[in-house]
C-alpha positions as CSV (number, residue, x, y, z in Angstrom):
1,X,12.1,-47.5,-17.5
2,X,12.9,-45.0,-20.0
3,X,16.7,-45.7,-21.4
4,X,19.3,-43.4,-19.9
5,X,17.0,-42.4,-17.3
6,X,18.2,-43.4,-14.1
7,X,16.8,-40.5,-12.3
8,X,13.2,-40.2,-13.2
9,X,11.1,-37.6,-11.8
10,X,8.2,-39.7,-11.4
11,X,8.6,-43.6,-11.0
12,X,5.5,-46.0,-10.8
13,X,5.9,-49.4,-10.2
14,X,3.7,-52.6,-10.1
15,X,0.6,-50.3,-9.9
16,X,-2.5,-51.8,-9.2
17,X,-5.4,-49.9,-8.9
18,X,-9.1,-51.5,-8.7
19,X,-13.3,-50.7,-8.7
20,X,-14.9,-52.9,-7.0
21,X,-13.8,-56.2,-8.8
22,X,-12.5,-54.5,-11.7
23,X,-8.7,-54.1,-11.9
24,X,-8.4,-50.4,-13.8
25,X,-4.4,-50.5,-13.7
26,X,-2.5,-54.2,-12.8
27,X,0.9,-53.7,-12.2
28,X,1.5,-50.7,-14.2
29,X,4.9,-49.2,-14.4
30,X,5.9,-46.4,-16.0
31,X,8.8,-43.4,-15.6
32,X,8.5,-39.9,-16.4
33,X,11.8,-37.5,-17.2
34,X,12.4,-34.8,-15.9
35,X,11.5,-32.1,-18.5
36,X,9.8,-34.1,-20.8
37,X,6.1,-33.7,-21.7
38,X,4.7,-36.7,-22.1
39,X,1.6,-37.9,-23.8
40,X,-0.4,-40.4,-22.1
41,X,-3.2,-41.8,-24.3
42,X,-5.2,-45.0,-24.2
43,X,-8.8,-46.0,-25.4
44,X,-11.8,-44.6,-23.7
45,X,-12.2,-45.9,-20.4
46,X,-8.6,-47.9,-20.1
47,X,-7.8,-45.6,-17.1
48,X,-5.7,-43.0,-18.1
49,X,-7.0,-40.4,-15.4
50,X,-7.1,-43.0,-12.9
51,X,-3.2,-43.2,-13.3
52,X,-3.4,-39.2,-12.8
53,X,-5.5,-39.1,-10.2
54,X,-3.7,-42.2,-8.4
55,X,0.1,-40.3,-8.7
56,X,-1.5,-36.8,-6.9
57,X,-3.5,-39.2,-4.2
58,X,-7.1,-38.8,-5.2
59,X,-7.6,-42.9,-6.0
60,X,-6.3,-45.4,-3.6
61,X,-4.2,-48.1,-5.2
62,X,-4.3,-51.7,-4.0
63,X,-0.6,-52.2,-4.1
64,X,2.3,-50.8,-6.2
65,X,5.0,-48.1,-5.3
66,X,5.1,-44.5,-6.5
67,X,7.9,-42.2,-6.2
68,X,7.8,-38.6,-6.8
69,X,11.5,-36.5,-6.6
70,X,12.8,-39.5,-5.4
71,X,10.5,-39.7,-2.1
72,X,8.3,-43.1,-2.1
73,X,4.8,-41.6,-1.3
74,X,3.9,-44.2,1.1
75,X,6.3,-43.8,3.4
76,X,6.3,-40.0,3.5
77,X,5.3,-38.3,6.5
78,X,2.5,-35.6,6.1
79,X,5.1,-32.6,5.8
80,X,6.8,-34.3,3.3
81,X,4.1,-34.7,1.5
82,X,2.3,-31.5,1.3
83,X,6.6,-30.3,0.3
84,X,5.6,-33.1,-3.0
85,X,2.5,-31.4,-3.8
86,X,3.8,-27.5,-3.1
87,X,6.1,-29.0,-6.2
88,X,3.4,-30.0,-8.8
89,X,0.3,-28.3,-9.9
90,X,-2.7,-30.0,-11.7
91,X,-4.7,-28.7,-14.5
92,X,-8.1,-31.0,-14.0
93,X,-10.5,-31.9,-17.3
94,X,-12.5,-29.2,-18.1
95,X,-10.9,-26.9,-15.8
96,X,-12.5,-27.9,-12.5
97,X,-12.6,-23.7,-11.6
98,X,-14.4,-22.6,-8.8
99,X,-17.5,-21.0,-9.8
100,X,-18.7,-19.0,-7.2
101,X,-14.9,-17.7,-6.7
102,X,-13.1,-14.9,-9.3
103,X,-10.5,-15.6,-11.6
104,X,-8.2,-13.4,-9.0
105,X,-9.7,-15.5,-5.8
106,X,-8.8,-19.0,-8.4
107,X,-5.6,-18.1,-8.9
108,X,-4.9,-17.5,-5.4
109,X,-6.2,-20.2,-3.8
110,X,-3.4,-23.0,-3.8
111,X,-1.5,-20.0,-2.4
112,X,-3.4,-19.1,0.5
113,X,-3.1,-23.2,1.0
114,X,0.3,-23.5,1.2
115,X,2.2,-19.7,1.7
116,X,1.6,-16.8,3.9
117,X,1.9,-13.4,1.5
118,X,0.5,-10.0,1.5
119,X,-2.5,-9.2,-0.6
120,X,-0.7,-7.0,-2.3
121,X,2.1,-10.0,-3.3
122,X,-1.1,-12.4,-4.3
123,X,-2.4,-10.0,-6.3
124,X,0.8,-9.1,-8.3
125,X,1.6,-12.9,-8.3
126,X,-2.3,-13.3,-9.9
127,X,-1.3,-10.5,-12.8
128,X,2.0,-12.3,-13.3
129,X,0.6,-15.7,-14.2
130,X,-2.6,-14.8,-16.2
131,X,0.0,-12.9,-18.5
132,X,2.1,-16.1,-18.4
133,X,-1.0,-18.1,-20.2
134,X,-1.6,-14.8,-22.4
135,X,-4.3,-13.4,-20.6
136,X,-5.1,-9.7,-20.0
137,X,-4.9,-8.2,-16.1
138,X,-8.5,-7.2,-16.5
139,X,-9.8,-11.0,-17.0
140,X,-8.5,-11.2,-12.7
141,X,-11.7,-9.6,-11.8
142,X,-14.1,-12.0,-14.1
143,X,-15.9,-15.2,-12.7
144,X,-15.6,-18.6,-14.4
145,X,-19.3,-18.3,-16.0
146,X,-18.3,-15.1,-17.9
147,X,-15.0,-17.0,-19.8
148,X,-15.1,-18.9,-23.0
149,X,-13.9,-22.4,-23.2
150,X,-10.6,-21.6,-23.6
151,X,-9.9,-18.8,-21.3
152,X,-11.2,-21.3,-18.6
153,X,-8.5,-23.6,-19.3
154,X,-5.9,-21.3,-19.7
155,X,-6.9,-19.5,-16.3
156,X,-6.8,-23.4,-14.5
157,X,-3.3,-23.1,-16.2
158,X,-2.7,-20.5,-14.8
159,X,-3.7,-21.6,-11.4
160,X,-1.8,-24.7,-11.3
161,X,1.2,-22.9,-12.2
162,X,0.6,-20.1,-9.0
163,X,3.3,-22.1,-7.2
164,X,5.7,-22.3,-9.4
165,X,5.8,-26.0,-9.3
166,X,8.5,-28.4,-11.5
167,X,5.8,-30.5,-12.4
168,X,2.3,-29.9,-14.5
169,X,-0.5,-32.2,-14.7
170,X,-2.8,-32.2,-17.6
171,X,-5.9,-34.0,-17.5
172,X,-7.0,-33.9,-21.4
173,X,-6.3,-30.2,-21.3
174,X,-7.7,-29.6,-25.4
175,X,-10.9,-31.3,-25.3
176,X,-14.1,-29.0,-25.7
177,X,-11.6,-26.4,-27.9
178,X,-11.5,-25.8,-31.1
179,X,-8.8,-26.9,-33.4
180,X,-7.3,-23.4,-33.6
181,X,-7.6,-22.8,-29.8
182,X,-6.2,-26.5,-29.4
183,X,-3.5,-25.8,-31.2
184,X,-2.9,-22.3,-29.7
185,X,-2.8,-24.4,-25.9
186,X,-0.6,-26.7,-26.7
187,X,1.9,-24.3,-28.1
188,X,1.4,-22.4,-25.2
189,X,2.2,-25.7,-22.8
190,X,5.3,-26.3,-24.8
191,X,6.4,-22.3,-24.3
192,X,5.9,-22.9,-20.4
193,X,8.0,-26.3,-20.5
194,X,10.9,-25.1,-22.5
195,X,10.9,-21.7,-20.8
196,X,10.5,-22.7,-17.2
197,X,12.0,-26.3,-17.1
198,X,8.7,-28.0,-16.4
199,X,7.6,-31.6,-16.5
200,X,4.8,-32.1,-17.9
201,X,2.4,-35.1,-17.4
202,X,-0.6,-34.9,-20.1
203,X,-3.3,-37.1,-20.4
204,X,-5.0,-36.8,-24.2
205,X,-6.6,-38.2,-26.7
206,X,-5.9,-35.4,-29.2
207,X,-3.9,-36.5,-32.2
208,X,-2.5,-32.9,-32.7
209,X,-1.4,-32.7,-29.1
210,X,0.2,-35.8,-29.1
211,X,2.2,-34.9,-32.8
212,X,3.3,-31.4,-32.0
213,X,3.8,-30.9,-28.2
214,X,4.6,-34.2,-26.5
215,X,8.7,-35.6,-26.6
216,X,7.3,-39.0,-25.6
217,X,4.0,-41.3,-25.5
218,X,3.0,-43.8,-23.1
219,X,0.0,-46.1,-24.2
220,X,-2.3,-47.3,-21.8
221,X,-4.0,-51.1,-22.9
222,X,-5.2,-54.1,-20.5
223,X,-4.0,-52.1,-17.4
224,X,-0.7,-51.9,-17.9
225,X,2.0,-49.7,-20.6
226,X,2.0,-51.8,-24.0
227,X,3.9,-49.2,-25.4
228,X,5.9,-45.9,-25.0
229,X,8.4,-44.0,-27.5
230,X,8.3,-40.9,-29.2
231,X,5.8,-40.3,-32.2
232,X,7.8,-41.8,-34.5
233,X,8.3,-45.2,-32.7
234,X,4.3,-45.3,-32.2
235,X,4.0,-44.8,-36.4
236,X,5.9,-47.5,-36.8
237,X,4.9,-50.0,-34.1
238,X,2.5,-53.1,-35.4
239,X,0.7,-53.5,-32.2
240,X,-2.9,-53.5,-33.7
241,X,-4.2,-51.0,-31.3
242,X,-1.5,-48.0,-31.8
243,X,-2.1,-49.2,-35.7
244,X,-5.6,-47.9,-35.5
245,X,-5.0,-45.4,-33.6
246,X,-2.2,-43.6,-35.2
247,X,-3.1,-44.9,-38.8
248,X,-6.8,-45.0,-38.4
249,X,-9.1,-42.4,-40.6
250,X,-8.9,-39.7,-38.3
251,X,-5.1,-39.6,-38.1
252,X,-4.4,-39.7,-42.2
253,X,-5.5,-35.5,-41.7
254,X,-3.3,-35.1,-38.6
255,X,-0.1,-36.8,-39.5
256,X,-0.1,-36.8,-43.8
């Protein structure tokens, strides 16, 4: 638990999640503030989406407890769970847009799902958030296969923030960008959290991300957290993972 947090807005506990014979997470826990971004990285493979995936209800778990707002999800009835979810919006890897569906129709999906509005409101509420991620009103009538990388991720943004939801999931959300448009996304994500009060959950393996946007780190090894601080307590750790990793070749550029 993270110190002086005695009101987390997420709270995992003894999370086990398993593939076949494989256990993926063994009795992970793990709290997340409200209003904090956090950085969750972890070596390639150790399960880091799995976590994300397993909090929003995509990957069964084996056993463990998972609270969201304070309400166990387990023992939530199906209205109060959809009420969870009409609070969080999810930015998948790569965007995950629908390509046979606009931007506009994107946007507007989780919307239709959960709210009955007038076209004319979905539409206004569709200009509002593309400006929100800095994108132009015209881009609305555009399909995914006519964006750039980085448009796409900035219109699944965009869509997971159609709600208006408290918290943000981020499922490696610079990967495939350039450093310039990396950097440009995660200024942008820290904008959106200090301006509208949002959690934000990011799984990453960018360096950059992890140095100029997150408050706090949570490092995923063997299934379980063997590590979480800010930036400055991961430089200074001597576990021999997090020494590679945040003192390795690749950081010297980053964090020199």
């Amino acid at each position: 638990m993270v110190p002086g947090n005695s009101n987390p807005i997420i709270s995992v506990n003894g999370l086990t999640v398993a593939f076949g014979q494989r256990h993926v997470l063994d009795g992970l826990d793990l709290d997340v503030s409200r209003g904090e971004i956090l950085g969750f990285v972890g070596a390639s493979g150790a399960g880091k989406s799995v976590l994300m995936r397993t909090i929003i209800g995509l990957v069964p778990k084996v056993s463990g407890n998972i609270e969201v707002f304070g309400i166990d999800l387990d023992a939530a009835d199906s209205s109060e769970r959809r009420g969870v979810e009409r609070r969080w919006g999810i930015l998948f890897q790569h965007g995950a847009l629908f390509s046979s569906l606009s931007v506009r129709q994107n946007i507007q999906f989780p919307i239709r799902e959960y709210l009955k509005v007038s076209d004319r409101l979905l539409d206004e509420i569709t200009i509002a958030k593309l400006a929100m991620v800095g994108l132009k009103p015209e881009v609305a009538e555009r399909f995914p296969s006519e964006l750039s990388g980085g448009m796409i991720k900035r219109v699944a943004l965009a869509r997971a923030l159609a709600l208006d939801p408290e918290i943000v999931f981020l499922d490696e959300p610079t990967s495939g960008l350039d450093p310039i448009g990396a950097g440009e996304f995660d200024e942008l994500v820290r904008t959106l959290q200090r301006t509208l009060g949002l959690t934000v959950f990011m799984v990453t393996h960018d360096l950059d991300s992890l140095h100029t946007a997150c408050d706090r780190i949570a490092v995923l090894g063997d299934g379980k957290i063997i590590a979480q601080g800010t930036m400055d307590d991961m430089l200074a750790s001597q576990h021999p993972w997090l020494r590679e990793y945040f003192h390795g070749k690749r950081a010297r550029a980053v964090l020199v």
